[in-house]
C-alpha atoms as an extended CHARMM CRD file, in Angstrom:
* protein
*
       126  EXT
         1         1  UNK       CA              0.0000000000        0.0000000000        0.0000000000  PROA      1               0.0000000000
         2         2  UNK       CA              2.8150000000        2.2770000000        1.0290000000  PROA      2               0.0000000000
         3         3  UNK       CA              4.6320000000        1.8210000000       -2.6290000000  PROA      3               0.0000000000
         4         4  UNK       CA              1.0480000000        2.7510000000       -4.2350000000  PROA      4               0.0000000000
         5         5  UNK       CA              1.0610000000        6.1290000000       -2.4720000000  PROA      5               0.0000000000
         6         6  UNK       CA              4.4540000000        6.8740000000       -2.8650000000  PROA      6               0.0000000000
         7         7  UNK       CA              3.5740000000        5.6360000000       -7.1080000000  PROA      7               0.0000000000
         8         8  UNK       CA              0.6220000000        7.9810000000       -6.6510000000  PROA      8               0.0000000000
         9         9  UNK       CA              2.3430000000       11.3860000000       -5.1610000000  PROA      9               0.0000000000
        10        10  UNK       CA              5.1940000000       12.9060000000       -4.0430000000  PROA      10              0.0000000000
        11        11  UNK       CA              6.4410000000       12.4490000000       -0.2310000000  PROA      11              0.0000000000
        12        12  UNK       CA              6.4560000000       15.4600000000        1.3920000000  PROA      12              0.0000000000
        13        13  UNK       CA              8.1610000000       15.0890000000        5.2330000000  PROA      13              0.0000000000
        14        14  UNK       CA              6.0780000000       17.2120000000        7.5840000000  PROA      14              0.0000000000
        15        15  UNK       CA              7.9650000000       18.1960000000       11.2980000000  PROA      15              0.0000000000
        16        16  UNK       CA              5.6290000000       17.8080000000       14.5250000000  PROA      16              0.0000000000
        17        17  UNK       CA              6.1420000000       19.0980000000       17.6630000000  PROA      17              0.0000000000
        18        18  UNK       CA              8.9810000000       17.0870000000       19.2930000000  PROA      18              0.0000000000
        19        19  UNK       CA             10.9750000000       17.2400000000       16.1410000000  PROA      19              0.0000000000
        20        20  UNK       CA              9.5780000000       13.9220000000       14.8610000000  PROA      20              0.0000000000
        21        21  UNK       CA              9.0030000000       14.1200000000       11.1250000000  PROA      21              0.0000000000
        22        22  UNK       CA              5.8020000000       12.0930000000        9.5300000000  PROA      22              0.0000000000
        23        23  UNK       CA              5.7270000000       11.3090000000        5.8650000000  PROA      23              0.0000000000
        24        24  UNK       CA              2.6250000000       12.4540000000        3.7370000000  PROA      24              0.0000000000
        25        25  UNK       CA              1.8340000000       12.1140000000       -0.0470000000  PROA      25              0.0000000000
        26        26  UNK       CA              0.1040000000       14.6490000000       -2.0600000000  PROA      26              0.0000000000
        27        27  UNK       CA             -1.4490000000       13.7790000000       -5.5640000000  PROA      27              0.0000000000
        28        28  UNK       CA              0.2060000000       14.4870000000       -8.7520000000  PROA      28              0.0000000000
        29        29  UNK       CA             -2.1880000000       15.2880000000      -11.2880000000  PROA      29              0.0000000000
        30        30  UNK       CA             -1.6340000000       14.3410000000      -14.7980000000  PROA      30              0.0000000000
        31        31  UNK       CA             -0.8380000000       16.7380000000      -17.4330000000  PROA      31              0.0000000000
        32        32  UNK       CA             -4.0760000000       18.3860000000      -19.1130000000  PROA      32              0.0000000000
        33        33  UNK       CA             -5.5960000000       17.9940000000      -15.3100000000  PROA      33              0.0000000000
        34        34  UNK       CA             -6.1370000000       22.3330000000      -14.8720000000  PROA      34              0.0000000000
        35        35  UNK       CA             -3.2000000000       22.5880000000      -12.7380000000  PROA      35              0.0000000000
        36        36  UNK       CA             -1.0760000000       24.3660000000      -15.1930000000  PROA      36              0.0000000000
        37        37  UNK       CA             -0.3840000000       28.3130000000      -14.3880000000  PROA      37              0.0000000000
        38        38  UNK       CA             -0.3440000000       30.9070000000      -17.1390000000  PROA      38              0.0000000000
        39        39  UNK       CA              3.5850000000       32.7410000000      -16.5110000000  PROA      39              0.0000000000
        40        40  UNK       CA              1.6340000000       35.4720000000      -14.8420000000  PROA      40              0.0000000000
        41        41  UNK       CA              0.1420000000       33.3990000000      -12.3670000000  PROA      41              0.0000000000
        42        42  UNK       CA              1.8460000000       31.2560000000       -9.3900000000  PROA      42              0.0000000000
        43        43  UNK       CA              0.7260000000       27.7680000000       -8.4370000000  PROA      43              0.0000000000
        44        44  UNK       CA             -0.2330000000       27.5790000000       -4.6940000000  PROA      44              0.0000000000
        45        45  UNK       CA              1.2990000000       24.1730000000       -4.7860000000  PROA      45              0.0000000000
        46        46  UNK       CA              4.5500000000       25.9900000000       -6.5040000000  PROA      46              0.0000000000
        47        47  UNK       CA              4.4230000000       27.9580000000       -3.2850000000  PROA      47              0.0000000000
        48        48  UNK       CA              4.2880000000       25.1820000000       -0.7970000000  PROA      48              0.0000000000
        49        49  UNK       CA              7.4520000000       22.8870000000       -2.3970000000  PROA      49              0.0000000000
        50        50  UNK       CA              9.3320000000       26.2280000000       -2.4340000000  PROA      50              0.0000000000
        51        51  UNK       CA              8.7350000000       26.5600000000        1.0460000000  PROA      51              0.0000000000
        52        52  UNK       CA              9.0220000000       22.7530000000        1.9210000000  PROA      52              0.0000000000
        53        53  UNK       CA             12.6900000000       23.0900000000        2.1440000000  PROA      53              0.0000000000
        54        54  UNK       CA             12.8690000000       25.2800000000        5.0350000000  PROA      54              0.0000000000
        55        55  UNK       CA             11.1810000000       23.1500000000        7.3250000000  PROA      55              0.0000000000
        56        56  UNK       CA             14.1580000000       21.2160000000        8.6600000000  PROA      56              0.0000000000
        57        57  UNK       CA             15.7500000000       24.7160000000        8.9540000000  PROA      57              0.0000000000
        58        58  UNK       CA             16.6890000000       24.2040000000       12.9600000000  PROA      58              0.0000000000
        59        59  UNK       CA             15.7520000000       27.6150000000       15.3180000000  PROA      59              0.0000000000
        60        60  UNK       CA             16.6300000000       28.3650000000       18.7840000000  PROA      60              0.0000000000
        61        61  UNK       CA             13.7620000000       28.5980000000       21.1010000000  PROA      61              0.0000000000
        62        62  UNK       CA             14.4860000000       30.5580000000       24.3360000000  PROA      62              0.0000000000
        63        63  UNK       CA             11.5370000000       30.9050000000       26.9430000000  PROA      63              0.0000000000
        64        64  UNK       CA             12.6730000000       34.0970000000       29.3590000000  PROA      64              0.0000000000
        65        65  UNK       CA             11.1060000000       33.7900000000       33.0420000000  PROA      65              0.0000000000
        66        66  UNK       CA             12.1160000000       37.4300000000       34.0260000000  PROA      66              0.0000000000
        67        67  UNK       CA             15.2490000000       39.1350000000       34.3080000000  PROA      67              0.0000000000
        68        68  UNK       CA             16.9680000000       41.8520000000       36.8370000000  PROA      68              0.0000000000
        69        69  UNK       CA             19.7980000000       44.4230000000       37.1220000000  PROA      69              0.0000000000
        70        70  UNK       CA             22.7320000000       44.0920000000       39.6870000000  PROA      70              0.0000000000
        71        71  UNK       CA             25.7560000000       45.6420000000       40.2760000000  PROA      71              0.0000000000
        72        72  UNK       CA             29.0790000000       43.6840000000       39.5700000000  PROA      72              0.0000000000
        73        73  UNK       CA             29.8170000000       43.7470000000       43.3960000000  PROA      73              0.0000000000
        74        74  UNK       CA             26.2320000000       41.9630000000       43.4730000000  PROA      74              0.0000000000
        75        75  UNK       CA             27.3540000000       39.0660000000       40.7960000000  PROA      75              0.0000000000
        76        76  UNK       CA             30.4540000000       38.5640000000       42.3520000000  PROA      76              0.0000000000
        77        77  UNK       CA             28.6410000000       38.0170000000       45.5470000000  PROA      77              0.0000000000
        78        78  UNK       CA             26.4880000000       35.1750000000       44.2880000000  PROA      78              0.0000000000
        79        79  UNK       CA             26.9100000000       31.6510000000       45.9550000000  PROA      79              0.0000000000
        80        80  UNK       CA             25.4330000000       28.2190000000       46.1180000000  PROA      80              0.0000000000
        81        81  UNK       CA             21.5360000000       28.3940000000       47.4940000000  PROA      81              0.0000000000
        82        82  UNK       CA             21.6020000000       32.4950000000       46.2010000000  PROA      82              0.0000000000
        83        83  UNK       CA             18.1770000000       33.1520000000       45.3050000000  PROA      83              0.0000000000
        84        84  UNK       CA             18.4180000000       36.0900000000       42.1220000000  PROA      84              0.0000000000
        85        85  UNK       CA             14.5390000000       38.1060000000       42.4690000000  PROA      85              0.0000000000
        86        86  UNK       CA             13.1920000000       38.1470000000       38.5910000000  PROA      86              0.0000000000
        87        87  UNK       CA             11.1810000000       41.2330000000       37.7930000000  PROA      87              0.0000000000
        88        88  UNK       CA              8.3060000000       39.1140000000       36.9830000000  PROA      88              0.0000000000
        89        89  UNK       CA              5.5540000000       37.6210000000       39.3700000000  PROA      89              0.0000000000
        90        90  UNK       CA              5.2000000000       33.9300000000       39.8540000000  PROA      90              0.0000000000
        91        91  UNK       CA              2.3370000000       33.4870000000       38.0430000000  PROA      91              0.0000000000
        92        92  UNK       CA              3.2250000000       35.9760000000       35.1130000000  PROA      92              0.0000000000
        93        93  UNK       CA              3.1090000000       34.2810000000       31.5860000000  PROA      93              0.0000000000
        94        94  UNK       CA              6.8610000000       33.7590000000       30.0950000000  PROA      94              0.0000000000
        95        95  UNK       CA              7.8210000000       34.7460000000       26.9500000000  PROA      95              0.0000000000
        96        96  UNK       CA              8.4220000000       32.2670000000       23.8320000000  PROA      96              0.0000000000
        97        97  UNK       CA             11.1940000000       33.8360000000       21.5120000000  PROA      97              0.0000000000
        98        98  UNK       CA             12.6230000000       31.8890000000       17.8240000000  PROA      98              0.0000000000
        99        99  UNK       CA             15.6720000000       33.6510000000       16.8890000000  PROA      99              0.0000000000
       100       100  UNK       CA             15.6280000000       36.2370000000       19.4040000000  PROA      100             0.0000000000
       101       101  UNK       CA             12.1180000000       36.9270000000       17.9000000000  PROA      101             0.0000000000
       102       102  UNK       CA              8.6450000000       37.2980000000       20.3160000000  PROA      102             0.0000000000
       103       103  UNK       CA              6.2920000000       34.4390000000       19.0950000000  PROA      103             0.0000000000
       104       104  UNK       CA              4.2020000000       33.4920000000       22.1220000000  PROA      104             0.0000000000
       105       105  UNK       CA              3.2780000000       33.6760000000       25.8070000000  PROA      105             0.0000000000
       106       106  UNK       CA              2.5940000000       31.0510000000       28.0170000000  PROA      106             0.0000000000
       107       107  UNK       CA              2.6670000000       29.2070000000       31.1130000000  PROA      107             0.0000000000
       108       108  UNK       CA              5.5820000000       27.2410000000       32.9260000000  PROA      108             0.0000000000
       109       109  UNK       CA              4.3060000000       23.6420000000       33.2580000000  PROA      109             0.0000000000
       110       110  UNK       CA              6.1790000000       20.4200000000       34.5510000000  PROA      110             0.0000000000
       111       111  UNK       CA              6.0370000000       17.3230000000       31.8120000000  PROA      111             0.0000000000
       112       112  UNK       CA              7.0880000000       14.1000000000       32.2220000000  PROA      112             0.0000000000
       113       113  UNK       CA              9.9500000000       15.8290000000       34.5910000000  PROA      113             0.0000000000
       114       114  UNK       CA             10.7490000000       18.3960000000       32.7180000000  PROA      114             0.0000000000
       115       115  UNK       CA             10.0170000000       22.0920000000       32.1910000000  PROA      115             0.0000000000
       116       116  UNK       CA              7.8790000000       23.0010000000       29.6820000000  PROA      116             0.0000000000
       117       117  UNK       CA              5.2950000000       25.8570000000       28.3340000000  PROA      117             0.0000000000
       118       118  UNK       CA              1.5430000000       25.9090000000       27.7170000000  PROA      118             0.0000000000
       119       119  UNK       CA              1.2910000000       28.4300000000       25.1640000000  PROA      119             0.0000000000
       120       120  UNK       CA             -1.6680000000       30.9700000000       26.1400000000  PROA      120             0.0000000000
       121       121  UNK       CA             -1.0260000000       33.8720000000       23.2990000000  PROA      121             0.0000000000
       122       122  UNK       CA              0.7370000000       33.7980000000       19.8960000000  PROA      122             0.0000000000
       123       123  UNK       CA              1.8120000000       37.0090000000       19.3030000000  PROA      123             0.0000000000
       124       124  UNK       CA              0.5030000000       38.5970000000       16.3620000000  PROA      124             0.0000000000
       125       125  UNK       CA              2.9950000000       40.4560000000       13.5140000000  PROA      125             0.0000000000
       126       126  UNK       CA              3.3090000000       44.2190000000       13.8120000000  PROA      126             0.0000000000
């Protein structure tokens, strides 16, 4: 069944959350089928494999709790069991940043014993 699909369409890898990558297959029509473009017009599916590329394209996702100012006599001072006061309150959202970029706003959660974020806001573009 899988060789029929892969006979029928092209594979097209698509990432999930987690980083694990799914295979799917997307029709290919045959010629005279009315998805030819006139040179003034662009294919939406011309679009998508053009943009298909970048999605193995590895970011750097950086959630930021708070942050504070000190003095370098302060820093210098820090020890084991130092507790450093954020300028946020404990049950202030965090913010999500790709590339140094604001995406999202959300909530510190525990999974499976780790950190992690419930996002509660994507933030929108300018």
């Amino acid at each position: 069944m899988a060789e029929e699909d892969t006979q029928e369409g092209n594979a097209n890898p698509v990432v999930e959350e987690g980083g694990a990558t799914e295979a799917t297959t997307e029709a290919t029509p045959a010629p005279g089928e009315g998805n030819e473009t006139t040179s003034g017009e662009s294919s939406s599916d011309g679009s998508q494999s053009n943009i298909d590329f970048l999605l193995d394209v590895p970011v750097k996702l950086t959630a930021e709790l708070g942050n504070c100012k000190m003095t370098m006599q302060e820093l210098l001072d820090l020890g084991l069991g130092t507790v450093v006061q954020l300028d946020q309150p404990a049950n202030a959202n965090v913010d999500l940043f790709v590339n140094q970029k604001l995406v999202a706003r959300g909530e510190v959660v525990v999974a499976e014993d780790n950190f992690g974020i419930r996002i509660k806001e994507i933030v929108s573009k300018p």
